[in-house]
C-alpha positions in Angstrom: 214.2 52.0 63.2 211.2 53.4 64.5 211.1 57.2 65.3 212.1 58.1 68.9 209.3 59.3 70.8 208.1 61.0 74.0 205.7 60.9 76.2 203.9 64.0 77.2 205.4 64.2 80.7 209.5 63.3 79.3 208.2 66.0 76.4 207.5 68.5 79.4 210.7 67.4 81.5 213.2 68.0 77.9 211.5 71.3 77.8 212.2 72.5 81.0 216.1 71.5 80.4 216.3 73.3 77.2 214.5 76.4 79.1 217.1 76.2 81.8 219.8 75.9 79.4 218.9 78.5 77.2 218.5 80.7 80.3 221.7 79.8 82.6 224.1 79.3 79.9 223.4 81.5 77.3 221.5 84.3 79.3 218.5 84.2 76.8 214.8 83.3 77.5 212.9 80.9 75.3 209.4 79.5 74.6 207.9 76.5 75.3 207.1 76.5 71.9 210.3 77.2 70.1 212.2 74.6 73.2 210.0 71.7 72.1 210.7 72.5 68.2 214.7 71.8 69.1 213.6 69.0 71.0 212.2 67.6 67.9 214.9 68.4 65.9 217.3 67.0 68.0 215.5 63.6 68.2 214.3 63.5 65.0 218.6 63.8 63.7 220.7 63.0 65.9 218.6 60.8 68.5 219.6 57.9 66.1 223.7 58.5 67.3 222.9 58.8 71.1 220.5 55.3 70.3 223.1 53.9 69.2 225.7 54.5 71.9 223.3 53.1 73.7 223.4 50.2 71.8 227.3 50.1 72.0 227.5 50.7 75.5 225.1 47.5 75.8 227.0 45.2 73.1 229.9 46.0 75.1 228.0 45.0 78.8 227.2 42.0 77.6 230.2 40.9 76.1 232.2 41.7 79.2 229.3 39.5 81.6 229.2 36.6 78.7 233.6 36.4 78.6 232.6 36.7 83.0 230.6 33.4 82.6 233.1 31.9 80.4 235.7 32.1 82.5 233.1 30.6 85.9 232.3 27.7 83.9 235.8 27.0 82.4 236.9 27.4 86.2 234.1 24.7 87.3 236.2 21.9 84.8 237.6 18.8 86.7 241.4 17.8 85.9 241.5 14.9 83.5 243.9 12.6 81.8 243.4 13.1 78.6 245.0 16.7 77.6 243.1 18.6 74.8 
């Protein structure tokens, strides 16, 4: 897997929330500096497990729209004779 990276502006934005975080929930101030060094911890181990949720939550989309299809096109079959 290739590393997760972002761009300067999502970089800026992740900053900001772990500013605001640091600041409204635990009533401490922190730098830009230190905020984007636990950005980049945080991506660099454990942005593979949210990735993959990702992934999961995906696999599972598809699978439900794929067993959707199955069931239109089973549902479009004519009546025959001959039984299966």
């Amino acid at each position: 897997m290739k590393p997760i990276t972002f761009s300067r502006e999502e970089t800026k934005a992740l900053v900001g929330e772990i500013q605001d975080y640091f600041r409204e929930e635990l009533d401490q101030q922190i730098g830009a500096l230190p905020a984007e060094m636990l950005m980049q911890f945080f991506s660099e181990r454990m942005g593979a497990y949210f990735y993959n949720r990702g992934l999961y939550d995906a696999q599972a989309l598809v699978r439900k729209q794929i067993d959707s299809l199955s069931d239109d096109i089973f549902a479009l079959e004519q009546p025959t004779r001959h039984l299966r």
